[in-house]
N, C-alpha and C positions, 0 to 999 in steps of 0.2 A: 270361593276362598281367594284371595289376598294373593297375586304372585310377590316371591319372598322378597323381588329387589322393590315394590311396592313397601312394604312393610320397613325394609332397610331403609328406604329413600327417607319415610317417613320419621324415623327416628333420627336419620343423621341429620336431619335437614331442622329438628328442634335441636341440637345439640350446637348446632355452628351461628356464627352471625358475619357482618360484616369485617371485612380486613382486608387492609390497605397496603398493600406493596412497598415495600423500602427500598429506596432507589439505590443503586449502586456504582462505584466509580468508575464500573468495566461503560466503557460509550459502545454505543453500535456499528457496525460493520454489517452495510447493506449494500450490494450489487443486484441488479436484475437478473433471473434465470428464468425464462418463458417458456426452456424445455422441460421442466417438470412437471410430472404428471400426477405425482404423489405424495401426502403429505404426513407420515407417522408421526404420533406425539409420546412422549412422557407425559404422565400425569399429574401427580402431588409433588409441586414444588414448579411445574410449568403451566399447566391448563389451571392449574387450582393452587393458589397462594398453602400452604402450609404453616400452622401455627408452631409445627416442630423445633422450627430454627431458633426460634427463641430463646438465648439459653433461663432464662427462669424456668420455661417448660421442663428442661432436663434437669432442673433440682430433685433430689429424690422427697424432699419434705411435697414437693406437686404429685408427683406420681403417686406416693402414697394417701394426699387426700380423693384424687381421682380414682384409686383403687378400692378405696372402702365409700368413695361415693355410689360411685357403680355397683359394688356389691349391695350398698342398703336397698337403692331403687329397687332392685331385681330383687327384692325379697331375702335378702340373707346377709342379716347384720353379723358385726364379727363379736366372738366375746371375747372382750379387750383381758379377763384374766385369764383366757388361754395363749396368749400371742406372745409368740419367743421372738423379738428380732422386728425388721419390717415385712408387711403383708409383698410390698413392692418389689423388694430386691431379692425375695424367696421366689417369687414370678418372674424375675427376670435369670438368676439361677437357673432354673426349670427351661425358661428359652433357652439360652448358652447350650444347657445341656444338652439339649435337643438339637441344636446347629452343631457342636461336634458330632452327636450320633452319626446326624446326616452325612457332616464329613469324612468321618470314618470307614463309614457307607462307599466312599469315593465320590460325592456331590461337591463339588469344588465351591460353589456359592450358593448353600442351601436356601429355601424359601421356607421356612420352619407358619405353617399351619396356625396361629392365635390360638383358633377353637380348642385345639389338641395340649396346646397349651392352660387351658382353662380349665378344658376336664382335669386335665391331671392336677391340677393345683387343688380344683373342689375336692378333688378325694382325697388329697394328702388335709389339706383344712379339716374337713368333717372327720376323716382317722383319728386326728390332733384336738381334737373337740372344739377348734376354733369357731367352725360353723355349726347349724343345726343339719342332722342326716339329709334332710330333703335336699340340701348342695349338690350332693354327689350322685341323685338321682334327676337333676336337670335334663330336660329333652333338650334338641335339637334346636326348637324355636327360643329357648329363653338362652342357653347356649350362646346364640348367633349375639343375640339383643344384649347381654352383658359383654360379652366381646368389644361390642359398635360402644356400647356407654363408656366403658371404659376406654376404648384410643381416640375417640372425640372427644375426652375430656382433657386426654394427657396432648391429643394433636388435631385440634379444630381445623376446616378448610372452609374456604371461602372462594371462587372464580375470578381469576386472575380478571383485571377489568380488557372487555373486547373479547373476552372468548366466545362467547355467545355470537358474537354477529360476526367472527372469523370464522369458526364454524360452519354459517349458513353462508359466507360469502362464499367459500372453499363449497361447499357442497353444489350451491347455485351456481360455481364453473364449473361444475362436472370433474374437479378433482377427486383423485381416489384418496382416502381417508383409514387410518389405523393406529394401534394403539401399542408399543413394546414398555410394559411398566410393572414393575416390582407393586405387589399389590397382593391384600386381604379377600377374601371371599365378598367382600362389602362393596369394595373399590367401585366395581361396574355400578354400583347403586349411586354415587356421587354424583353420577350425569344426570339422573332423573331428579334428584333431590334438591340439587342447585344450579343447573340450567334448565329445570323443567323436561326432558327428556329420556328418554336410555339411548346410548352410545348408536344404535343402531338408525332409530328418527334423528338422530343428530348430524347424521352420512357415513359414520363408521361401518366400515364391513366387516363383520362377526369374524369373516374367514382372514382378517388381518390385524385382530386384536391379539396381542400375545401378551398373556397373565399371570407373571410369576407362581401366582397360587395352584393355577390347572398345570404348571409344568411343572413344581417342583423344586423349581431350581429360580434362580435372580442376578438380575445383573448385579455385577460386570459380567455375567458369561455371556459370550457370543453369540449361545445355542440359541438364545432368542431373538436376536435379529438375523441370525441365519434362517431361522423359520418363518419370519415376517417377509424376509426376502423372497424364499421362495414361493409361496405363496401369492406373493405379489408377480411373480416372471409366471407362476402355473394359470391364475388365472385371469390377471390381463395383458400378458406375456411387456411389463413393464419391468428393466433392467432395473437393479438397486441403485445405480448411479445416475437414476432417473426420478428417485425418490426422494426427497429431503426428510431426516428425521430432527427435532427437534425436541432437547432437553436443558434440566440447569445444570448436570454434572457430568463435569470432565471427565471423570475414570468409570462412571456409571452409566453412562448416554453419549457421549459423544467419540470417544475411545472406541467402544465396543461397534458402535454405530459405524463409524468408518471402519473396523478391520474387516464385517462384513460387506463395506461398499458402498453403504450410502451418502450421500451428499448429509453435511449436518450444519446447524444453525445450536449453538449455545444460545441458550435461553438465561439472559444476565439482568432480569427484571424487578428480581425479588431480592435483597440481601439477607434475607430468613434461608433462602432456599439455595443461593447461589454456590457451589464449590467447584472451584477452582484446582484443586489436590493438586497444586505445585510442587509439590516433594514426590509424585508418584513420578515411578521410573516410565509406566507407558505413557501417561498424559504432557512430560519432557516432550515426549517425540511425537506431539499431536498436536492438529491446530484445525479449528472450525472453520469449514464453507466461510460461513457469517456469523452475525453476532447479531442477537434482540435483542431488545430491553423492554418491548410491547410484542404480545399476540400480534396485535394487527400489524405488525411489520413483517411477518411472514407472506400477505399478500403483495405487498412491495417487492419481495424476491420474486414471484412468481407470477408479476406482472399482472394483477389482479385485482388494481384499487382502481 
């Protein structure tokens, strides 16, 4: 049988194509740093171009064909004479609701589940007789697969150009390699789909991926480069100020990335992906290591071209 990030790869990897980076006016700030020994990434919006930033993406007239595209594939057309409202902004309603639960819960920066998300929406549809019963009887595997149809329709990704052979050049130095990224159950599947590998043949250490989905929670909280941190001092006994982490957002990656301690690099490559959050009160009082505007300029700090 099929391992599921096999079947993920598979389907995200028909859903995306080619996409080309939109340069932007931040330039690069590059120094050498030859004492680092490790290199964390963000992923969507750094390793991998994101089609999100787009705003036509964020029309709801997109979302909502992406929402009933994905529902016909997977078997469950909607009846257009039961539908009160948009299919879209009732799923996204149902998110909301579910990141205040969490808050209320005391999760300061919830990581709100998709999946959970979906079930609940198939049983309020088929209740409302929008769908046929069998919606809200979905297993696990078509579950997962409606999930991926639908956020690769509404947020296509593509490999940022050079990630792939930054990757192997960072692994071929015997740099240590990991991952702090807000992310879906699917995420780890992007690497095998569109560089051909999973995170781990790629040099990533399993024991320094941290995945918003298995924690719960998502940046900006710290909790998660506090635990990439440590993990990283437990077991190659390498300080965080010996780490360089590398993303596109100021209050999301680079912010949080330093209160923990690590050395960071803005990633200013993409104008889809790039924020800058100039109005936030902690990103005022923060300023990156360096600045990219290419993956492969991360071996330039690190003295490795």
């Amino acid at each position: 049988m099929p391992h599921p990030h096999d079947r993920h790869a598979e389907l995200i990897r028909s859903l995306c194509e080619p996409m080309t980076p939109r340069p932007t006016p931040v330039p690069p700030r590059i120094s050498l740093a030859p004492g680092l020994r490790a290199v964390l990434f963000d992923v969507c919006g750094t390793l991998f171009a994101a089609g999100t930033g787009d705003a036509a993406l964020h029309l709801e007239h997109h979302r909502e064909s992406a929402l009933r595209e994905a529902l016909r594939v997977c078997g469950f057309a909607p009846r257009e004479d039961k539908i009160a409202g948009q299919l879209s902004e009732q799923w996204f309603n149902r998110y909301r609701g579910e990141t205040e639960r969490l808050r209320s819960e005391g999760v300061r920066h919830p990581e709100v589940d998709a999946r959970e998300v979906w079930r609940g929406m198939l049983s309020e549809w088929t209740r409302c007789g929008v769908l046929d019963e069998s919606a809200a009887a979905i297993g696990n595997d078509g579950l997962e697969a409606l999930t991926i149809e639908y956020d690769f329709r509404v947020n296509a990704a593509w490999p940022m150009p050079g990630a792939r052979e930054t990757l192997t050049a960072l692994r071929e130095a015997g740099v240590v390699m990991g991952v702090v990224s807000n992310a879906q159950f699917f995420t780890p599947a992007l690497f095998s789909a569109l560089l051909g590998a999973p995170p781990g043949e790629l040099g990533f250490d399993p024991a320094l991926c941290v995945w918003s989905f298995e924690e719960g929670e998502a940046k900006p909280s710290t909790r998660l480069f506090e635990k990439a941190a440590s993990a990283l001092r437990e077991k190659y006994a390498i300080p965080a100020d010996l780490a360089l982490f590398i993303g596109n957002d100021m209050r999301n990656d680079v912010w949080p990335a330093q209160t923990a301690g690590f050395k960071t690099a803005l990633f200013a490559g993409d104008r889809r992906s790039l924020r800058l959050r100039d109005n936030d009160a902690d990103v005022k009082r923060t300023r990156p290591d360096w600045v990219i505007t290419e993956i492969r300029q991360v071996l330039e700090i690190l003295g490795k071209t």
